[in-house]
VMD Tcl script that draws the C-alpha trace (Angstrom):
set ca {
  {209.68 -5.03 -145.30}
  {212.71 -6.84 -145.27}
  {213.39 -10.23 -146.97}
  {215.48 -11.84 -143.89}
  {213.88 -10.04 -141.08}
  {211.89 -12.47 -139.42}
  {209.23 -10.25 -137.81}
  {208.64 -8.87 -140.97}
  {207.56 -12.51 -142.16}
  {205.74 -12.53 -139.02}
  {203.66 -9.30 -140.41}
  {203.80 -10.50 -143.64}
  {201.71 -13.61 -142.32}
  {204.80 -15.85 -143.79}
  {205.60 -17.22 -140.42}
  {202.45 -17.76 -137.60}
  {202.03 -15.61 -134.42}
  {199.89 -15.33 -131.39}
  {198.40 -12.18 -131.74}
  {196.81 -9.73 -129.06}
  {196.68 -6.66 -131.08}
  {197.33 -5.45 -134.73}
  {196.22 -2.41 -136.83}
  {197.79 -0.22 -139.70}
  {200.68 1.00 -137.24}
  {202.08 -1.95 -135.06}
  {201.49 -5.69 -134.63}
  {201.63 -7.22 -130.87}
  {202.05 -10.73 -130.42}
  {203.45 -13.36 -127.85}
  {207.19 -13.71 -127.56}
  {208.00 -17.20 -128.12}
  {210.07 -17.12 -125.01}
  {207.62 -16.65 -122.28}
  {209.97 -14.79 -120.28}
  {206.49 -14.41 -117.93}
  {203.48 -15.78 -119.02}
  {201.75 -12.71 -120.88}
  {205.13 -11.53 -122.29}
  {204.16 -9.68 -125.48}
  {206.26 -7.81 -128.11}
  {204.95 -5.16 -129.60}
  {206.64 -4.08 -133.15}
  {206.27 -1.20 -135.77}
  {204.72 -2.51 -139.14}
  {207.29 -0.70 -140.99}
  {210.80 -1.79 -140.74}
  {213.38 0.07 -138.40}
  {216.11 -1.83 -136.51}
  {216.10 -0.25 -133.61}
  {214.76 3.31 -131.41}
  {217.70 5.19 -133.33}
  {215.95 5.04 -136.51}
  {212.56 6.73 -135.31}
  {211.02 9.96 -135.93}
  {208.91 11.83 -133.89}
  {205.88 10.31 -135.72}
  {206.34 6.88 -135.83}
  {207.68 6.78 -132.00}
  {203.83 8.51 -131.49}
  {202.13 6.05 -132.98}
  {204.01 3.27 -131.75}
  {204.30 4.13 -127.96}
  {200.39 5.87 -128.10}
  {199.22 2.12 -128.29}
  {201.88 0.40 -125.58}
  {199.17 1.71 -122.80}
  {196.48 0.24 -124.18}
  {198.29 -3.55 -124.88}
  {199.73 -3.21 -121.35}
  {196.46 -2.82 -119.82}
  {195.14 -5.72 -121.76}
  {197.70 -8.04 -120.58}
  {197.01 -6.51 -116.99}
  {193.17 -7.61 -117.36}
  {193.80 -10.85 -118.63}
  {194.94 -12.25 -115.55}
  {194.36 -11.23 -112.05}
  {197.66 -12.45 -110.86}
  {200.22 -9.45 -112.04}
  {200.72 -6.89 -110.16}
  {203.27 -5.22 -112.22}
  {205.25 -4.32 -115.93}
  {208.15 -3.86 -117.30}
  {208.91 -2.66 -120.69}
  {212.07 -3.38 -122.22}
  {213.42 -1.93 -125.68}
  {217.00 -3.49 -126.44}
  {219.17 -1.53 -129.16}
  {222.54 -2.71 -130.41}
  {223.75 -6.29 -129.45}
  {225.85 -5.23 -126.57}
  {222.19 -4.53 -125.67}
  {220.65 -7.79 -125.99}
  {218.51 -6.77 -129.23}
  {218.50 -9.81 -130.91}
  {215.93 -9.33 -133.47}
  {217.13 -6.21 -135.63}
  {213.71 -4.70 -135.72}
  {212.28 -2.42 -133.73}
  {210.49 -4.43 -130.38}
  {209.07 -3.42 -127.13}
  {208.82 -5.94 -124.26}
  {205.95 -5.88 -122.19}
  {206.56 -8.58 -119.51}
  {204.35 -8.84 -117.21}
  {204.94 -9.43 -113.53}
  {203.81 -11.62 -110.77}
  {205.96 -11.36 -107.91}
  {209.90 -10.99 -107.50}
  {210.45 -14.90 -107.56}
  {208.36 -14.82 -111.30}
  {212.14 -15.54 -113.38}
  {212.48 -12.10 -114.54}
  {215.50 -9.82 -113.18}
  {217.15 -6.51 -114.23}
  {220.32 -5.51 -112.97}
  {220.98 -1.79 -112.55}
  {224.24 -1.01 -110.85}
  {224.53 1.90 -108.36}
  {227.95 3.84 -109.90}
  {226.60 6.92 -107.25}
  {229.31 8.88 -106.78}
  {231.28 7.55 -109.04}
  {231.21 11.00 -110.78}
  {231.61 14.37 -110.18}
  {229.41 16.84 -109.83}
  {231.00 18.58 -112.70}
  {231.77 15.36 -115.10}
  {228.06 14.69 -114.62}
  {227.10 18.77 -115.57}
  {229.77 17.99 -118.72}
  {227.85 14.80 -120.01}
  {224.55 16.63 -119.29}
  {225.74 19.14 -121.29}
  {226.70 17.04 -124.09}
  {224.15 14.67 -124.62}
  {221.70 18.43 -124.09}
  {223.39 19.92 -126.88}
  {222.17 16.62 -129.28}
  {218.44 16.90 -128.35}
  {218.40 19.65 -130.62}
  {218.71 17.77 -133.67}
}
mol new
graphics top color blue
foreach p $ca { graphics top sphere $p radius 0.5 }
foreach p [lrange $ca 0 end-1] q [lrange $ca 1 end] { graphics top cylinder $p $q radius 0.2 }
display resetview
């Protein structure tokens, strides 16, 4: 836990939360927000600030119980018909919160106040500068 890491109050009980789903691994809870109604966050019970800091074990537990939220918040109302799941690192990013979150915002149509923005750079590259930075980032899996 840390002392000025406000999801870690929220964990700690120190500051109140609208909880869906907790056990020994993660705690999920309403975002505050309501980016759509049903937007939950789900977040690791031990402190990491963001994906980079996960191991292999902790990203298992954590992502084995994502499913299982998002179909809860699927049930709960008959009106979304899709999900997205966000994880923000860095603040060029949008994180916000410097601990480890997942987004799970559920969707009811394109007109529901959620967009993402992915520009098309196709073509933009090579064939060959995209074989060199698959290359690269390839050769850093390894670790």
């Amino acid at each position: 836990m840390e002392e000025n890491c406000v999801f870690c109050k929220i964990i700690a009980g120190d500051i109140p939360s609208y909880t869906v789903y907790e056990d020994e691994v993660v705690k999920a809870f309403l975002d505050i927000s309501q980016v759509t109604e049903g937007h939950v966050l789900v977040i690791p019970k031990k402190h990491v600030a963001s994906l980079f800091e996960y191991d292999a074990n902790l990203a298992g537990e954590v992502f084995s119980r994502i499913p299982k939220i998002a179909r809860a918040i699927q049930k709960s109302n008959p009106n979304i018909v899709g999900l997205n799941l966000m994880n923000n690192n860095g603040e060029v990013a949008y994180q916000s919160v410097f601990h480890s979150h997942f987004h799970l915002l559920p969707r009811y149509g394109s007109q529901d106040g959620f967009k993402a923005i992915f520009a098309d750079n196709t073509g933009k590259q090579s064939t060959e500068e995209l074989s060199t930075l698959a290359q690269k980032i390839s050769q850093e899996v390894g670790e």
